[in-house]
Every structure is written in structure tokens, then in C-alpha cells.
N, C-alpha and C positions, 0 to 999 in steps of 0.2 A: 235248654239247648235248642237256639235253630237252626233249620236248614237252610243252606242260601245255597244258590244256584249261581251265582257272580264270583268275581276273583280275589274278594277277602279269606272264604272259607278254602278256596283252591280243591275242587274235587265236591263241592257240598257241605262241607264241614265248615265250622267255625272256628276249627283249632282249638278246641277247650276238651276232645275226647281223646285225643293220644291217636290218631289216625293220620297215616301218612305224614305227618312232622309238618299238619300246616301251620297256622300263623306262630305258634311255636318254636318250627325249623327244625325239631327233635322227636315228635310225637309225643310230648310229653304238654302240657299245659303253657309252658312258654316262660317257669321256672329254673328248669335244669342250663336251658339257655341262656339264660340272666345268669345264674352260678356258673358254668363255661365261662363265659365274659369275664365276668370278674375275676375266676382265677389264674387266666390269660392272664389280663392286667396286673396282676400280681405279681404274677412270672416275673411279665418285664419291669414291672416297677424293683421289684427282688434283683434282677440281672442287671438293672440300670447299677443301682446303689452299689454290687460287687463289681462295676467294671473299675479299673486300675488299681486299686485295691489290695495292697501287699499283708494288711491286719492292722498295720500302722500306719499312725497317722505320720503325714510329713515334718521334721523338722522345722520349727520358727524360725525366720529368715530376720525378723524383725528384730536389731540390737537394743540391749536396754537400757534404757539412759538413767544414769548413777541418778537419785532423787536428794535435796535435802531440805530439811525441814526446816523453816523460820519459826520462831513464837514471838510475838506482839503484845501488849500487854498495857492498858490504857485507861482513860475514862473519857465516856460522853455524857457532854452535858443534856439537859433535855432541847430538845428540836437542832442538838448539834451532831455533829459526826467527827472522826478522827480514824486519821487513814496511815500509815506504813509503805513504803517501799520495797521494793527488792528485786534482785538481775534474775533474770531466767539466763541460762546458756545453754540453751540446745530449745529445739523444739520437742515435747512430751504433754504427758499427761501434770492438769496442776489441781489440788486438794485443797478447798477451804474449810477450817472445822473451827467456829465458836466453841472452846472447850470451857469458860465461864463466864457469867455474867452475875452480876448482881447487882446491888438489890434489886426485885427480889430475884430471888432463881429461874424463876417460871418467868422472865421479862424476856418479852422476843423482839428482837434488834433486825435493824438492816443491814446486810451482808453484798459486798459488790468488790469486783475486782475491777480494774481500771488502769488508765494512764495519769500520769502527772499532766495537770496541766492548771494555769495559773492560780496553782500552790490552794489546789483543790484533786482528789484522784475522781477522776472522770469516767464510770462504769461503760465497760466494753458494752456493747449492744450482746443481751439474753447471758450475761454474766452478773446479775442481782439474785438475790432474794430475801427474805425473811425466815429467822432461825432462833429456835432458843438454845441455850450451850446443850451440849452433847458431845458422843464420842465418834460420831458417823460425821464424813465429809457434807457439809451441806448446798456447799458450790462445786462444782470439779466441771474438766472440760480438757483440753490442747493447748496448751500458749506455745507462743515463737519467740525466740531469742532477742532478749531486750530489758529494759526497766520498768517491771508491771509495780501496780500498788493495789493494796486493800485495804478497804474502807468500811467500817462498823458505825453503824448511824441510828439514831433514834425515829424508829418504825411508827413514831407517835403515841408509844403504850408508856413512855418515864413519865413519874412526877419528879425525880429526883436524880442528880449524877450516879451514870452505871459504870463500875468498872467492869472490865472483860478481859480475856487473853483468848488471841485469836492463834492457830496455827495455818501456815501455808506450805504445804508439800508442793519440791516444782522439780524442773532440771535443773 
């Protein structure tokens, strides 16, 4: 411990002995005031989170838009694709799921949803990927009411025509 005679210690001290609450502010080491602090901030962060607050949460304002499923059902040749149509009517949430492929099983294909356009489906911009079949959505996203398509294409892994059956959940 030293002694100062300037205005860090306030009185000679350094605040580190428990005398007169200097650099501290409590007389104690300048711990209990760091613990104060924090469980101020607690308070209010505790009081923040209970303002308006009735225990419940509010009612979903958001209506749900009736969903229905398409299944597709095809083959691609190697370095080809084969693509499906179909209407959204409403804007919502849309599901793409590869539920089979073969030969072989383990074959991962290209997945993209899209527009029609000169009798090719044209993948929306960050609406592709690549998938092997399963039972999870592998594309999903928003569409807007209109004529979407989807499109299953060879990822470059065939040697040989794959069939698949694709599902699309939409509005």
C-alpha cells in the first residue's frame, strides 16, 4: 500500500484499505461498488423486461395462409434438368423438399425454384441449392402470387438418368 498525498488516494490513501470510500466510493476495495452497479443494472434491466407485461404474450395478428402441397415426379438426364410448374395464390411461406432420388440414393442434385421463361425455369436470385432426397425442406423462403416453377438438375455428380419426386408446399 502507498501513501499519496495527490487526488487519486483523496485524503492519502489509495482506496485499497476501506477508509473513507476513496477510489472505491464505499470504503470497501472498490468491489461492493462494481456489485451496486451491477445489481442496479439488473433492476432495471428486470423492470425494463416487466414493463407492459400482462404474463401473456400478445395474440398473432398475422392470418394463415391455407398451404398446399404439389409432388412432381421425373427423371434427369446426366448434365440435364427437368423443371414443374405451379400458381402461388397469396403471398406466404414456400417448402422445397427432394423426397427421392435415385440411382444411387446418396446422389445430390440441383434444387432451384424459378420463373418460366423461354421453356426453361429460371432460378430466382438465392433460391438454388444442392440436396440429396430427404425428409426436411431444403429450399424454403416467401413467394408472391403468380406462376413459380421448380427445377431438379444434375449437380454434376450422374453418370446415369436419375429419377426423383420433388415436393412443393406454397399458398
Amino acid at each position: 500500500m502507498g501513501t499519496n498525498t495527490g487526488q487519486d488516494g483523496r485524503d492519502g490513501q489509495d482506496g485499497r484499505d476501506g477508509q473513507d470510500g476513496q477510489d472505491g466510493r464505499d470504503g470497501q476495495d472498490g468491489r461492493v461498488g462494481q456489485v451496486g452497479l451491477v445489481a442496479a443494472a439488473l433492476v432495471v434491466l428486470l423492470s425494463v423486461a416487466g414493463c407492459g407485461s400482462s404474463g401473456t404474450p400478445p395474440a398473432a395478428t398475422t392470418p394463415t395462409v391455407p398451404r398446399t402441397t404439389d409432388t412432381f415426379s421425373g427423371t434427369v438426364a446426366v448434365r440435364g434438368s427437368d423443371f414443374h410448374s405451379f400458381s402461388v395464390s397469396a403471398t406466404g411461406p414456400i417448402d422445397v423438399t427432394l423426397t427421392a432420388a435415385t440411382p444411387p440414393s446418396t446422389i445430390v442434385m440441383g434444387l432451384s425454384i424459378g420463373m418460366v421463361a423461354d421453356s426453361r425455369c429460371v432460378a430466382l436470385a438465392g433460391a438454388s441449392g444442392q440436396a440429396q432426397a430427404g425428409t426436411a425442406a431444403q429450399l424454403s423462403g416467401i413467394a408472391s402470387p403468380g406462376t413459380l416453377c421448380v427445377d431438379v438438375h444434375d449437380s454434376g455428380d450422374q453418370s446415369a438418368p436419375v429419377s426423383y419426386t420433388v415436393t412443393v408446399t406454397h399458398p
